[in-house]
N, C-alpha and C positions, 0 to 999 in steps of 0.2 A: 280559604280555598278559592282561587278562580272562577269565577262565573262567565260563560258564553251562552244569552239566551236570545231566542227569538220571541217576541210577544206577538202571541197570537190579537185577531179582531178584525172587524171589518172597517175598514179606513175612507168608505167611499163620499166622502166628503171634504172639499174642499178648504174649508176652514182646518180640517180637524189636521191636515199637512202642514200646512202654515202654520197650527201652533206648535207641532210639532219640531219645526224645525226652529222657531224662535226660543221654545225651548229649550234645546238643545246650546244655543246662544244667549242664557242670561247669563248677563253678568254678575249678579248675586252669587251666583254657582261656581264663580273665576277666581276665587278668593282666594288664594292661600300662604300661613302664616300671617296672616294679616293684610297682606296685600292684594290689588288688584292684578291679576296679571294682563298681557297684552292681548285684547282681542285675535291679533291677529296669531298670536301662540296657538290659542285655545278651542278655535274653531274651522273650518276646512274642508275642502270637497275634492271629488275624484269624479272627473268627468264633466263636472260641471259647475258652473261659476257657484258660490255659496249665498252670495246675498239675489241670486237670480235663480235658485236652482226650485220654488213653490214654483212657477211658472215655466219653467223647462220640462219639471215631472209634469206638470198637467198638459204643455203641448205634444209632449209626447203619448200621451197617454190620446190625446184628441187626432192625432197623426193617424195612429194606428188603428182608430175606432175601437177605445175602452170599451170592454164587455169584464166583466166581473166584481167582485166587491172591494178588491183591493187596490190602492193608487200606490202604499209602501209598506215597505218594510221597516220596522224598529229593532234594533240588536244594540243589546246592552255588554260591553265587556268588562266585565268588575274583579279585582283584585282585592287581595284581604288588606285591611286597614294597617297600615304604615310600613306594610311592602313596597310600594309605589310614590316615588314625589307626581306630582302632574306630566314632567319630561320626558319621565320614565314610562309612563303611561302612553305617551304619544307615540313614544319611541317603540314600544312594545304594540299597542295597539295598533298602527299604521302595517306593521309586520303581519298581524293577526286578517289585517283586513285586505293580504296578498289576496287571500279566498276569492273576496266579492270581484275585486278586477279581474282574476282567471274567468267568474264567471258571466266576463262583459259587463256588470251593472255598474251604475252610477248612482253614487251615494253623498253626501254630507256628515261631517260628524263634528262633534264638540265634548271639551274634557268639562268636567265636570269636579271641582275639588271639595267638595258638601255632600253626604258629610266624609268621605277622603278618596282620593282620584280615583276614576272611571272614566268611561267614553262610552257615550252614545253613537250610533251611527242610524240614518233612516236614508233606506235603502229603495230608488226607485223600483215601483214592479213589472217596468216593460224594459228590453234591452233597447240600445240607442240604434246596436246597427242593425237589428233585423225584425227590429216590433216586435217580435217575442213576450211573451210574458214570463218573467220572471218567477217558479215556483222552487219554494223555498219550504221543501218537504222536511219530516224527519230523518231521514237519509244523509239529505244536504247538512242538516243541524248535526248528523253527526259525522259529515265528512268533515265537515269546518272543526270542528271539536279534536280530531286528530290533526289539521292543520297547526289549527293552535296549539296544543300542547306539545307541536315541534317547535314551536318557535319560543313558548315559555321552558321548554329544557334549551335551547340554546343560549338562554337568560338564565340559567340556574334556579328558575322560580317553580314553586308549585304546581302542578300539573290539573286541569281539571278535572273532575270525576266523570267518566262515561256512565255511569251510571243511573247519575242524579237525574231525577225526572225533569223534563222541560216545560210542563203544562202545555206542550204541545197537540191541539188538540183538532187542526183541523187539515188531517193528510189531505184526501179530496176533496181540495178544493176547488168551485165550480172553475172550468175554463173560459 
């Protein structure tokens, strides 16, 4: 079954973006069938350069005078085990993640073939062009949820369950 989750927590630290996003970028995780695949495949941004984008989310964040817990967003899109090569993944996930562009933000993301393909995405929490903060409610988790299971029926795949809980746990949260 498809998985689309948001991981809740508070992120207000600068390190904790950075590793974030380099995780997202190991190459240990780029492997498959044996092989290395190509950096430049496997990792990628919207909006914002990929190897500059820990310091684009914090200037932004310092533009618009940060107030709250949050610097990102983490969303995991996971497929069942040997439904997806990595391509297919990109191909599929990049679709999925029409969402985040409708709603203005600027993200990164990286495939992941360990233990078999998925895509991270860690998603800035201020918009670029109106300093907004990005709030990424339960509502939203399940607007995107019917987003994507239009785009996983246009692919014939699995659909994900609306119902399965999110461990979503923090609606109000501070502004």
């Amino acid at each position: 079954m498809p998985i689309l989750r948001y991981f809740s927590g508070n992120f207000d630290k600068k390190f904790q973006l950075k590793q974030k996003i380099l995780y997202i970028d190991d190459p240990a995780k780029q492997i498959w069938q044996g092989k290395q695949l190509p950096q430049e495949l496997m990792v990628g941004a919207y909006g914002v350069c990929f190897e500059k984008a820990c310091e684009s989310f914090l200037v932004l964040h310092k533009l618009y005078e940060f107030s709250g817990s949050r610097l990102f967003y983490h969303l995991l899109l996971d497929f069942e085990a040997g439904l997806l090569d990595p391509f297919q993944v990109l191909e599929v996930g990049s679709r999925e993640c029409d969402y985040l562009r409708k709603l203005n933000a600027i993200f990164v993301w990286g495939i992941h073939c360990i233990p078999h393909p998925h895509m991270h995405v860690v998603i800035c929490s201020r918009s670029p062009l109106d300093g907004k903060k990005l709030q990424i409610k339960k509502k939203q988790v399940f607007c995107h949820k019917i987003w994507a299971n239009q785009v996983l029926q246009q692919y014939g795949l699995p659909l994900i369950k609306m119902w399965t809980p999110d461990d979503w746990q923090e609606e109000d949260e501070y502004e």
